[in-house]
Structures are given as structure tokens and as C-alpha cells.
C-alpha positions in Angstrom: 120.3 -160.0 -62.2 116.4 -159.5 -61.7 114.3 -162.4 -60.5 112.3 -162.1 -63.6 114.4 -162.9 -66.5 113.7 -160.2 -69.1 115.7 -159.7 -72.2 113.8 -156.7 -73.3 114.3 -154.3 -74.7 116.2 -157.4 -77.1 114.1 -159.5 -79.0 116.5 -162.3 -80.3 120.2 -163.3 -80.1 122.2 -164.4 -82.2 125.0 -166.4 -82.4 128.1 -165.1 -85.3 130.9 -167.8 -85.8 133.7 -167.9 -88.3 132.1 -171.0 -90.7 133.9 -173.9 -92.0 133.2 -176.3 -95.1 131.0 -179.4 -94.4 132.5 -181.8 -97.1 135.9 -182.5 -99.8 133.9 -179.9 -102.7 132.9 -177.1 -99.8 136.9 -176.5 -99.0 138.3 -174.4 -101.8 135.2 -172.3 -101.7 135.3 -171.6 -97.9 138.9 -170.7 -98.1 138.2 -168.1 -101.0 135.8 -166.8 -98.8 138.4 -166.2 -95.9 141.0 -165.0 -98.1 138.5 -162.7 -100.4 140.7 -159.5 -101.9 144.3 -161.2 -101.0 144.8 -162.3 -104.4 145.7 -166.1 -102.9 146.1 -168.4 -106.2 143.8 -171.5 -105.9 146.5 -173.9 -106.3 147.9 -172.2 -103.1 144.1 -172.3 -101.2 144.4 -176.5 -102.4 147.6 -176.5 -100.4 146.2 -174.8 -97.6 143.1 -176.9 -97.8 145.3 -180.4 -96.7 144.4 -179.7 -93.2 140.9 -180.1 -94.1 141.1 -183.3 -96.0 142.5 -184.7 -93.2 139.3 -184.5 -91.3 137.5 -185.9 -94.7 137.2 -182.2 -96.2 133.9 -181.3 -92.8 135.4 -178.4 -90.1 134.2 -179.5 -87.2 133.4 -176.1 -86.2 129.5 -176.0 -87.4 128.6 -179.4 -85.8 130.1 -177.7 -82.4 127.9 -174.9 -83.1 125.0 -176.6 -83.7 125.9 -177.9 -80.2 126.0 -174.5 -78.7 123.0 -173.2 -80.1 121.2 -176.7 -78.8 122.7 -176.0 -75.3 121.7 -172.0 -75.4 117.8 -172.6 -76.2 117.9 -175.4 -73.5 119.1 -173.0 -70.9 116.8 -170.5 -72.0 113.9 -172.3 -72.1 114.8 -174.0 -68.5 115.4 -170.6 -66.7 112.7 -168.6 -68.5 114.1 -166.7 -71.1 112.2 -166.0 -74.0 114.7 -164.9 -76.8 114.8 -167.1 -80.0 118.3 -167.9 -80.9 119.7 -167.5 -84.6 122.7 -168.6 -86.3 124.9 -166.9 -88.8 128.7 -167.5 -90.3 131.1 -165.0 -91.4 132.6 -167.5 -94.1 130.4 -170.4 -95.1 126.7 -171.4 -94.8 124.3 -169.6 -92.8 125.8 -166.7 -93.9 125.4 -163.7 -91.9 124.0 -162.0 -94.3 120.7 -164.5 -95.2 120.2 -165.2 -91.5 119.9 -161.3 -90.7 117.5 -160.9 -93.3 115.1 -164.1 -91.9 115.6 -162.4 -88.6 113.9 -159.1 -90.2 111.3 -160.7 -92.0 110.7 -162.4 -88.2 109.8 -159.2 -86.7 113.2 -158.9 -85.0 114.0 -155.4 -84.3 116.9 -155.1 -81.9 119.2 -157.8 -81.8 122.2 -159.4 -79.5 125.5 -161.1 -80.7 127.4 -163.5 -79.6 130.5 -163.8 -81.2 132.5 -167.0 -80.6 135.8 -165.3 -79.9 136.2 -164.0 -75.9 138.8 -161.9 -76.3 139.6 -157.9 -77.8 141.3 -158.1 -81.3 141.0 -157.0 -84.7 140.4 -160.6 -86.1 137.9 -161.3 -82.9 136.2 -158.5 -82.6 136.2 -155.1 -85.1 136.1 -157.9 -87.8 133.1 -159.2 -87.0 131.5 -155.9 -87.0 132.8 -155.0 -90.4 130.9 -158.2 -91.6 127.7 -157.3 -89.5 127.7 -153.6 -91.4 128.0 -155.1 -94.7 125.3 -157.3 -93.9 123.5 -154.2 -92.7 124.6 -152.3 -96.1 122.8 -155.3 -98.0 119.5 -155.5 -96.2 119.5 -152.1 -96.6 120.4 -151.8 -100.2 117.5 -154.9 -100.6 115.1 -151.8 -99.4 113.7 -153.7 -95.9 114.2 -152.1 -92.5 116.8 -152.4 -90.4 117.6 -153.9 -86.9 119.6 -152.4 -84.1 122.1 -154.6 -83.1 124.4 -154.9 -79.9 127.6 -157.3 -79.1 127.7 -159.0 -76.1 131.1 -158.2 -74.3 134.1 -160.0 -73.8 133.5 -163.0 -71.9 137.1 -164.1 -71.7 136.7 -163.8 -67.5 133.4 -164.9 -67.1 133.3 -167.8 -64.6 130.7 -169.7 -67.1 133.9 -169.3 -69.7 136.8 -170.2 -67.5 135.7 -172.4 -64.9 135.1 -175.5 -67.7 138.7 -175.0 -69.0 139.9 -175.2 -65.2 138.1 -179.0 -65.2 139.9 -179.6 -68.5 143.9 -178.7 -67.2 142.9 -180.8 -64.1 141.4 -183.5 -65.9 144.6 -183.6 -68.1 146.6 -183.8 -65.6 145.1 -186.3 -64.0 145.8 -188.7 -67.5 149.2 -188.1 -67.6 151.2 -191.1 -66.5 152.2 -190.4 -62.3 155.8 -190.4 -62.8 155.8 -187.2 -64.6 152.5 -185.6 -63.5 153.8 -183.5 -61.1 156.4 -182.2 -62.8 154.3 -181.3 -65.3 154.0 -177.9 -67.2 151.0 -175.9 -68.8 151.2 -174.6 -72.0 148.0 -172.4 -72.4 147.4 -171.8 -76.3 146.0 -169.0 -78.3 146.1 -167.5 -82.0 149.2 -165.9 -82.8 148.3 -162.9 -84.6 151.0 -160.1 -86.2 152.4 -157.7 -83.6 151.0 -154.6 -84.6 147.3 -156.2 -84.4 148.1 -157.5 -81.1 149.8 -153.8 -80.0 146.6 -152.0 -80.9 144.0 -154.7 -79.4 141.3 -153.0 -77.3 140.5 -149.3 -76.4 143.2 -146.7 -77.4 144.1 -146.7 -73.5 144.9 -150.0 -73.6 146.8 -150.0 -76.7 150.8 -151.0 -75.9 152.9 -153.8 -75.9 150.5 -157.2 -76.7 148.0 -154.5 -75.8 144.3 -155.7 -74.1 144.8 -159.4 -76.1 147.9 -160.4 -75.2 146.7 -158.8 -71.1 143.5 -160.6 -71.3 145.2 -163.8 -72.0 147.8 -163.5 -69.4 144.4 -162.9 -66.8 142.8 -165.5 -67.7 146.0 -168.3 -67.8 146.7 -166.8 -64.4 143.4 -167.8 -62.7 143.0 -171.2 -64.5 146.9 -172.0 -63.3 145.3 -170.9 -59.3 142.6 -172.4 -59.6 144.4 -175.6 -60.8 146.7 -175.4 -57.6 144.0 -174.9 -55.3 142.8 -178.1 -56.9 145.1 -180.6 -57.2 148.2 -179.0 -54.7 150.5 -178.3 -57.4 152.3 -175.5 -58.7 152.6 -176.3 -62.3 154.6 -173.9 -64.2 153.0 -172.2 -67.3 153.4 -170.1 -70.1 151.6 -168.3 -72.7 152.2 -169.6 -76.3 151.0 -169.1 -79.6 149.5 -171.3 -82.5 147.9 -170.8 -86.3 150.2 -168.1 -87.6 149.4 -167.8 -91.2 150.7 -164.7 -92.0 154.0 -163.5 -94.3 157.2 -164.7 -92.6 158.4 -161.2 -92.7 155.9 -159.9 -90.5 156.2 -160.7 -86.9 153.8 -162.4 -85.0 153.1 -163.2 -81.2 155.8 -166.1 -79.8 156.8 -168.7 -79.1 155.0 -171.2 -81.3 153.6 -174.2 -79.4 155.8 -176.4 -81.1 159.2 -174.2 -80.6 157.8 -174.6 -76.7 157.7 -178.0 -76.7 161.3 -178.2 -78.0 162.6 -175.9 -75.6 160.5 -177.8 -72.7 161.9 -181.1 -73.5 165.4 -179.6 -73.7 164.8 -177.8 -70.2 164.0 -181.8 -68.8 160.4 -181.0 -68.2 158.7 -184.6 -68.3 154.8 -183.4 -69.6 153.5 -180.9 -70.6 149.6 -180.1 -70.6 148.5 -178.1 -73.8 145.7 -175.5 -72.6 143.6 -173.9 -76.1 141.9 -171.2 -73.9 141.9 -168.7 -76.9 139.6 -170.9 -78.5 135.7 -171.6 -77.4 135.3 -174.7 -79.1 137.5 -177.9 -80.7 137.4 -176.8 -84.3 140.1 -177.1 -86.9 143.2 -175.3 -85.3 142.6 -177.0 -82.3 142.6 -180.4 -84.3 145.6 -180.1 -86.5 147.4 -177.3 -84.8 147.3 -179.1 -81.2 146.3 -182.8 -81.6 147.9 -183.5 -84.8 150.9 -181.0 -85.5 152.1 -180.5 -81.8 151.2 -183.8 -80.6 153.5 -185.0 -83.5 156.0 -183.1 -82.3 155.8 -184.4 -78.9 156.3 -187.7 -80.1 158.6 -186.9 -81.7 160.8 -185.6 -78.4 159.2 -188.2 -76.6 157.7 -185.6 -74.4 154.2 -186.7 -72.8 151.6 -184.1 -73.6 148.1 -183.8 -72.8 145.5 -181.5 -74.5 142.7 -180.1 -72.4 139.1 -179.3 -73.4 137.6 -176.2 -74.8 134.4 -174.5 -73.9 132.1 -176.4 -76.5 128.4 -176.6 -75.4 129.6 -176.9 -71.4 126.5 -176.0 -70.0 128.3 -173.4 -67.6 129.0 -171.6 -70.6 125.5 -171.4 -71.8 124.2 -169.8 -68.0 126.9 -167.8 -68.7 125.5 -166.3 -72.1 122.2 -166.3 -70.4 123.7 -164.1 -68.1 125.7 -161.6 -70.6 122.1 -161.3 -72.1 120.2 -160.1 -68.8 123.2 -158.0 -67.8 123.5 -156.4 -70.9 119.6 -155.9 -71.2 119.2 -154.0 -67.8 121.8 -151.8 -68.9 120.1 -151.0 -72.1 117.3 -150.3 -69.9 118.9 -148.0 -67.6 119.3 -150.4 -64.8 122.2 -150.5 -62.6 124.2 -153.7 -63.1 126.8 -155.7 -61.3 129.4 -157.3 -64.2 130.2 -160.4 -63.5 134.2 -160.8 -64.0 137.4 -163.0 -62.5 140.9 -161.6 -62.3 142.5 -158.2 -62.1 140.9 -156.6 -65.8 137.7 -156.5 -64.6 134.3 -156.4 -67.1 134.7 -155.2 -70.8 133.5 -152.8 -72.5 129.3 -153.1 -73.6 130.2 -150.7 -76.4 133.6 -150.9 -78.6 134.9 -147.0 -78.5 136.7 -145.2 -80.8 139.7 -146.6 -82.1 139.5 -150.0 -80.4 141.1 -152.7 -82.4 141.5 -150.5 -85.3 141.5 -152.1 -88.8 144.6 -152.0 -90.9 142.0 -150.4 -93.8 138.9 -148.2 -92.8 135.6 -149.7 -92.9 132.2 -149.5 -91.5 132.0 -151.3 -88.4 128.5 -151.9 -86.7 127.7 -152.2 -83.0 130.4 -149.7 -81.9 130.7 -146.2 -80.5 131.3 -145.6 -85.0 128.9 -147.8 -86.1 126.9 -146.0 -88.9 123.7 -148.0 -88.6 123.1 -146.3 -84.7 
């Protein structure tokens, strides 16, 4: 990176998250908006909604983005950076939609995102471009000008993204009781999404079995599990296992689910176990019920000590590490010659999504892509 931290040609960032209801009456609603066109009845969407009113009806996903975008504009402002930071939700309030058309009226004219997924799927990635073209369409169809926008890569093997989640495993390690701690196994936990979405994740080349989501998991539980044996002296067995399905129970999804591991780890006599969310950037709600109240019920259950380590969140590593996606990503744009900055065996992602990456299971307009039809 230049000694001069310059994000031109870019004149603002901003940062696209999934939403998540902020009181009891805000839950319903947000779930309509997640589940738009599936025809789910509201008494179903009530049902749903119990993991919520658990947590008094607030996702604790918005306050951790507030966080984020606190932690961003400090490390900006500290290093030099001068690119406002917005904020905009796919789901629930700021919409995308009204915080793209404050960023026109600002003046802004070519635009970074930062989505707050790290990894290549349909759900984490082309999904969030769908929502930024219709948010395009809509400015557009309003009659005001229109932005360029660009997507930060995958940051999935950044060091700013995986070295905070290294601290976490050791940390948790470190609180199991030290009669079973070195015995102990990680479990490192991601989405489950269906098969087919997980077989066509990435470019066409890397399309295949778990295709560039279920690889780029793998890479990244493969250095933390090193890098966690380098650091403490122990080889502590791991596995890659799944969480959140939500989908029809005749459609297959990615396995084993957490829980199913933890009953097939306690029956194998392994003593702990440390539960790892690296598919997930901050502690929002799947990391709350799925982990710490359904899976840790479950270990009780068994009587099987389990630990959960930290997300991402607001780590300050992770903010130099945005800062650093955004000066990589703006020498490129102009014509610079840079040096990615990448862990493990995959190497950088791509700048631009191709062709046929993470295709949708319906066409639509995708934005900030080799398709996009707002170039």
C-alpha cells in the first residue's frame, strides 16, 4: 500500500448488513421482509419469531454494527483516510435503499461495499447485489443520478479477519476446566446452506462439490487450527460443521449440524469441545440461539463441556483490515499494481464477481459484477 493513504478514485464506503428488528412489534415485520415472495403465513413467521423474543424481540445484530461502523471511522480518521462511512440493511432499518439515495444527494459518485459476509455464496454475496440493483433500479426510477459502485472482495483470509478468531479458540480453550482441555476438540461453525447453492458457490471454475464456500471454509479452519497449535502446543482435532438450516427438509443442506456433532463427539469420549462461528463476522442472532442457547443446551444436556469463541465484531484488527481492502482495491481501480493481502492456499478473491459466480436459483439484475447493468 502507498504511504499516502488515498481512497480515490472512491469517495465513500459503505457498510451493507442483513438488518434485524430492534424491539417485540419490529419482528413480524422484519421477517416478512426476509421471506418477501415465499408465501410464509404470518402465524408461521410468529413461530419463527420465538427466537427473537427470547432476546426481548432487539437482534443484536444492528447494535454490533453500530460498533463496526464506530471502529471503521476511528481507524480511518487515525491513519488518514478520508472516506465517510454509511450504513445500509438489506432487511430492516437503514434500508439500503434510503441510505443510497442520502449518499447521492451527498455528492457521492463512486461508491465501496462492505458486505458483512467473508465468504463466496449466493446468500453472501450475488444476493447482496440483487438488493444493491434494485436499490439502483429505484433511485433511478426516482429520476436522480446514479453512483458507480464496487464490492470489496472476500476477506475470509485476511489476517485482520482471521487472526481475532485465532485469540478467541485460544482464549476458549484456555476457560475450559484442565482436566479436559487438552483433549479438547474444535468445532468451527458456519451457515448451512442447500447443496446445490453450496455446489455452485464462486466462479464457474470453482463450481464442484461444496464449491469455493465450503473450500474457503476449510482454508480458513485450517490456519486458525495452526495457528492455535503453534500457540498453545496442542493438536486439537477439528471439524467443519454446520448451523441455521431453515430450508424444506427435503432439500439437502451442508452437514453435520452442530448439534448432531456434539452427540457424535460425546459418544466418541471427547471431553470438550470448543465451538468456532468463523462463518459469521459478528455475535448476532444465530450465533445467540443457534450456538449459546440451542447447542449449549445440548451440551448440557450430554454433559459435554463446550466453549464458544468470539466473532470478529468491532476487533480493531478487522477495521485495519477494511482500511486496507479500501486502499488495495482503490490502487487497482487506478491502475496501480497491488500486492493482495491473503493467508492459506486460495489465495486473494476476486475484485469483480464474473459471469456465473454464485448464480441465483431465479435471474435477476445483480450490481457490482462482471453482469451488473448499472456499469
Amino acid at each position: 500500500m502507498p504511504d499516502v493513504l488515498d481512497a480515490s478514485p472512491y469517495d465513500a464506503l459503505l457498510l451493507l448488513s442483513f438488518g434485524g428488528p430492534e424491539g417485540p412489534d419490529d419482528v413480524v415485520p422484519f421477517l416478512e421482509n426476509v421471506t418477501r415472495g415465499r408465501g410464509i403465513p404470518k402465524e408461521r413467521l410468529k413461530e419463527v419469531g420465538q427466537h427473537y423474543f427470547l432476546f426481548g424481540g432487539v437482534s443484536p445484530i444492528n447494535d454490533q454494527n453500530r460498533a463496526l461502523l464506530d471502529a471503521l471511522r476511528k481507524d480511518f480518521a487515525e491513519h488518514g483516510l478520508d472516506l465517510p462511512v454509511y450504513w445500509g440493511n438489506r432487511n430492516w432499518a437503514p434500508y439500503l435503499t434510503d441510505t443510497l439515495r442520502e449518499m447521492v444527494r451527498d455528492g457521492r459518485r463512486r461508491i465501496l461495499v462492505l458486505a458483512t459476509s467473508a465468504y463466496a455464496s449466493y446468500s453472501g454475496c450475488r444476493q447482496y447485489r440483487e438488493n444493491l440493483a434494485d436499490a439502483l433500479a429505484a433511485l433511478e426510477a426516482e429520476g436522480l443520478e446514479l453512483p458507480e459502485i464496487d464490492k470489496l472482495r472476500h476477506y475470509f483470509n485476511h489476517p485482520g479477519f482471521v487472526e481475532p478468531m485465532v485469540d478467541g479458540v485460544v482464549r476458549s480453550l484456555a476457560e475450559l476446566p484442565g482436566e479436559v482441555r487438552e483433549g479438547a476438540q474444535i468445532a468451527f461453525c458456519t451457515h448451512s446452506i442447500p447443496n446445490s447453492a453450496a455446489d455452485t458457490s464462486g466462479p464457474v471454475e470453482e463450481h464442484g462439490d461444496g464449491g469455493a464456500y465450503v473450500r474457503q471454509h476449510l482454508d480458513v479452519a485450517r490456519l486458525i487450527a495452526d495457528a492455535v497449535r503453534e500457540r498453545t502446543g496442542v493438536d486439537h482435532p477439528w471439524q467443519l460443521v454446520y448451523q441455521s438450516r431453515s430450508g424444506a427438509p427435503h432439500i439437502p443442506w451442508l452437514e453435520p449440524d452442530i448439534c448432531d456433532h456434539l452427540e457424535e463427539r460425546h459418544a466418541a469420549g471427547v471431553p470438550a469441545v470448543v465451538m468456532a462461528p468463523i462463518g459469521f463476522v459478528s455475535d448476532h442472532m444465530e450465533v445467540l440461539y443457534d450456538l449459546d442457547t440451542e447447542a449449549t443446551a445440548k451440551a448440557g444436556e450430554l454433559g459435554l463441556p463446550v466453549r464458544r469463541s468470539a466473532t470478529v465484531g468491532a476487533d480493531p484488527r478487522f477495521a485495519a483490515a477494511v482500511r486496507d481492502l479500501v486502499l488495495e482495491r482503490a490502487g487497482d481501480a487506478r491502475g496501480q499494481e497491488v500486492t493482495p493481502c491473503a493467508l492459506g492456499t486460495l489465495g486473494a478473491s476476486h475484485n469483480l464477481c464474473p459471469v456465473g459466480c454464485c448464480p441465483a436459483r431465479a435471474p435477476r439484475p445483480a450490481a457490482a459484477g462482471a453482469d451488473s447493468p448499472y456499469a
